[in-house]
N, C-alpha and C positions, 0 to 999 in steps of 0.2 A: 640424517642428524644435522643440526645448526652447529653453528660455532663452536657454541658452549656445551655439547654432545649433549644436547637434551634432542628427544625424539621430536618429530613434526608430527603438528598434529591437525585432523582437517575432517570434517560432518556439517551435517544440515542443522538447522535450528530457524523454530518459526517463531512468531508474535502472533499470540491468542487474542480477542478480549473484546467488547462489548463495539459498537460500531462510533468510530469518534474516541477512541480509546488511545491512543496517539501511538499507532503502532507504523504505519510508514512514514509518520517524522521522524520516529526512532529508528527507523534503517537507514533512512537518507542520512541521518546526522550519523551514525555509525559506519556507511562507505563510505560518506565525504565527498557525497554529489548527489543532486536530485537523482533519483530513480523510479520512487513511485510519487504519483499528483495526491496532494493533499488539498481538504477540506472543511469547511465547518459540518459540513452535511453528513451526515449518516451513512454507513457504506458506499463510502467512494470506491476503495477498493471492490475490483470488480472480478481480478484471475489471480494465480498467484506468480508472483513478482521475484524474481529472485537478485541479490545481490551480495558481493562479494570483496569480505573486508580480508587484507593482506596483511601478515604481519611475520617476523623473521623464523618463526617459530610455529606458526598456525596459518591456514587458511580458512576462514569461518564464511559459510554461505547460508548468509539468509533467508529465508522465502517469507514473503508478509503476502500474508492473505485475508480475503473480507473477512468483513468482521462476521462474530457469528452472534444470529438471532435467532426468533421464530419465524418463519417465515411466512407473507403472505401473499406468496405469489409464488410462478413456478420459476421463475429467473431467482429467488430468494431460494428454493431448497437448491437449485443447483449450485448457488456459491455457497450455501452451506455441503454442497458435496462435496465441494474443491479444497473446501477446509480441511473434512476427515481425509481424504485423499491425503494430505499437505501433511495431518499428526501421526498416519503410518507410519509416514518412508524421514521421518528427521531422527537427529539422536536427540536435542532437547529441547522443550517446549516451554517458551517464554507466557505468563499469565500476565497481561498488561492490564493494569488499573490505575484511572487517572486519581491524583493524591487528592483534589479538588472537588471529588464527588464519592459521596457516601456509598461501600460495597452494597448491590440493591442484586433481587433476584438471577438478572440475568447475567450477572458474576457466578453468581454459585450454579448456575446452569450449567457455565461454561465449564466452570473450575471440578464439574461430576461426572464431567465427557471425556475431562482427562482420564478419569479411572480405565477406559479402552483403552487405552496405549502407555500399559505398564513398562515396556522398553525404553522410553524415554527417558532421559531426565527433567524434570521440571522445576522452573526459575519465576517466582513472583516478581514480577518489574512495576513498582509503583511510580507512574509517570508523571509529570505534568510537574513536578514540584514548587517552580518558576509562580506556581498560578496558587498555591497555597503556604499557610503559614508553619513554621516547623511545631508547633502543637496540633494542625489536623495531620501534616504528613505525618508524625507518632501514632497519631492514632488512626492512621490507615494501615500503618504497617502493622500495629498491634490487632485489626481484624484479618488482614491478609493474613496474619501467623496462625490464625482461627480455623482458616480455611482447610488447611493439611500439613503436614512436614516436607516443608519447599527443601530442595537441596541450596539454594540459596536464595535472600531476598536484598534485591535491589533497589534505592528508590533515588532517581537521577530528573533529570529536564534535560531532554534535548534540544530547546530554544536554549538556553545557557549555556548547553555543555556538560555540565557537572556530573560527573558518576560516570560517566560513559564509561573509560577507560576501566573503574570497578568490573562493569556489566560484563565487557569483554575478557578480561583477567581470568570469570566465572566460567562465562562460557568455553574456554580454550581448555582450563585445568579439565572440563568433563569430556573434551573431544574423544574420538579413539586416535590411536596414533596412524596418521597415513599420508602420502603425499599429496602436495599440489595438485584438487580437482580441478583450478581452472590457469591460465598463463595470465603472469603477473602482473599480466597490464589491464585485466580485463574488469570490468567493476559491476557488470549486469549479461543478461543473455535476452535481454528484450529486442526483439526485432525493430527495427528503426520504423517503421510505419504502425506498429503497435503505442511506441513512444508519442509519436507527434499525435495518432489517434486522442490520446491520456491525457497531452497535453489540453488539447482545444475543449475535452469534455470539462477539463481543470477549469477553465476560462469561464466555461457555461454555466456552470454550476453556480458561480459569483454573483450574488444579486439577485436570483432566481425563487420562490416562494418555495416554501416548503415543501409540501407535496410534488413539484415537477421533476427534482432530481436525478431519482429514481426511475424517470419515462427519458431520460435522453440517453442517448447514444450514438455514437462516432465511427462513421467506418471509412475508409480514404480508400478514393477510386484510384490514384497515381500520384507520385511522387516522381517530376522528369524535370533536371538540369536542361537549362534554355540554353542552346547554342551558341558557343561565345561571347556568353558573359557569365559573371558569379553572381547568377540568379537561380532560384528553383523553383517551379510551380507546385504547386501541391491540392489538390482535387479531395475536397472532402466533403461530409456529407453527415446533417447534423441532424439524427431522425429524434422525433416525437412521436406519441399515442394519439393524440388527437389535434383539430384546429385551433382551438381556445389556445392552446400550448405553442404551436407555431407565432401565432399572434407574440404570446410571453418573450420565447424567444427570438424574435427578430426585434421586439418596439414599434416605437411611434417613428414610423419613418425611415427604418431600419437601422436607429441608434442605437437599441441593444448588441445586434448582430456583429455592425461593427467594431464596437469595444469589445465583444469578444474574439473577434480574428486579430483586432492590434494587440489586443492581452497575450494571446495566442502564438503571434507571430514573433517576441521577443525569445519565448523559448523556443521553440523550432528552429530560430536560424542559427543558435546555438547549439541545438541538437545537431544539425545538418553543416554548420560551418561557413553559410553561407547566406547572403541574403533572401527571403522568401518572397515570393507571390500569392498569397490564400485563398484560395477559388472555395468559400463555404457556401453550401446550400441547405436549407432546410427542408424538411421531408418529414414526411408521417407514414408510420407503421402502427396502426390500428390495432390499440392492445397488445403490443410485441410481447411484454413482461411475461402475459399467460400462452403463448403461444409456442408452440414446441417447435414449429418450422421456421418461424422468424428468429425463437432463440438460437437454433443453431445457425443460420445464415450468418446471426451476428458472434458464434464463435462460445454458444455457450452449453 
């Protein structure tokens, strides 16, 4: 019981919604610390993420997971696995729709998959607000309200701030009642070399043509403190599908590469605390995406 003899309350709850839907800027802004890498690009999120907002009375933990599509590839149904995985096991499922873009098919795709997981509760979060005017955010909300009987609907910006505190109020009243799942200081369970992995792919993604996004991927050979000094080396390894791509990724001259390891390097040494060394290579994995032994190698 808290102070005020109200019970504690504490559950999972994920963010649904179309890829680019701004569902790990809404979690970062709602822990109040980067946790998951964001982008312009289309499913960036790649596993599910979990993070963990504190409050005197609740502990609500997050998991933001890729976004969900069609997929066309076999690395695409498996993060659409890790989705359904992700809507079993929460008590309420967040429906994220940016305010800024007209409900289109693959909203009500998402919004009919909920119907598998009558357990939940489910919360419409119309995002983005920041980036539309309050006559289209109305009438987003008046389609969302189309879609089904939300137990409630939310519509906030996470670049601004506004609503958040709404969104959470929401989620806490539907929690079940129970203790602190995680210790109070804790804000994520993402292993430290998964982070810095996220980070550098964050970097890559920047600048990058459409189509290449989707073929990179980050795996780190070591992460090892240099002897006597507040240094860290870190050994990473920045695969591609094919050559034309390596080319993309590096530059003329290996100018790309490098702005992505200085891009790279200012969060890392923040994640780590200390200043970095960034030993990136590039590498090709030969159609990984469709591949079932390179997807698992890379953890999928």
């Amino acid at each position: 019981m808290t102070d005020a003899q109200q019970p504690h309350r504490s559950g999972f709850v994920t963010f649904v919604g179309r890829p680019n839907a701004g569902k790990s800027t809404l979690m970062n802004a709602l822990v109040g610390e980067k946790i998951a890498i964001t982008s312009s690009k289309p499913q960036t999120t790649r596993h599910a993420i979990r993070g963990i907002v504190h409050r005197d009375d609740a502990q609500v933990v997050i998991v933001d997971t890729p976004g969900m599509h069609k997929p066309r590839t076999l690395l695409g149904k498996r993060l659409n696995a890790v989705v359904q995985t992700t809507l079993g096991d929460v008590d309420i499922i967040c429906l994220c729709v940016p305010a800024d873009e007209p409900i289109g098919p693959g909203d009500r795709y998402i919004d009919q998959q909920l119907e598998g997981f009558p357990r939940a509760r489910k919360i419409a979060v119309v995002t983005k607000t920041d980036a539309a005017s309050r006559e289209r955010t109305a009438q987003q909300l008046l389609e969302v309200n189309e879609l089904r009987e939300w137990d409630a609907v939310v519509p906030l910006s996470s670049v601004a701030g506004t609503q958040l505190d709404v969104l959470i109020d929401a989620i806490v009243g539907m929690l079940p009642e129970g203790p602190p799942l995680y210790e109070a200081e804790t804000t994520h369970d993402e292993p430290v070399a998964v982070r810095v992995a996220e980070v550098i792919r964050e970097a890559a993604l920047e600048g990058v043509r459409d189509e290449l996004p989707h073929s990179i991927m980050v795996t780190i050979d070591d992460i090892v403190p240099r002897e006597g000094r507040d240094l860290t080396d870190v050994y990473a390894n920045l695969w591609v599908e094919r050559d034309s791509q390596k080319g993309i990724v590096i530059g003329k001259g290996g100018s790309r590469l490098r702005q992505v390891g200085a891009d790279a390097r200012v969060e890392i040494e923040r994640i780590l605390g200390t200043q970095v060394h960034l030993d990136l290579r590039v590498k090709i994995a030969k159609e990984w995406q469709g591949d079932p032994k390179q997807l698992g190698r890379f953890g999928f």
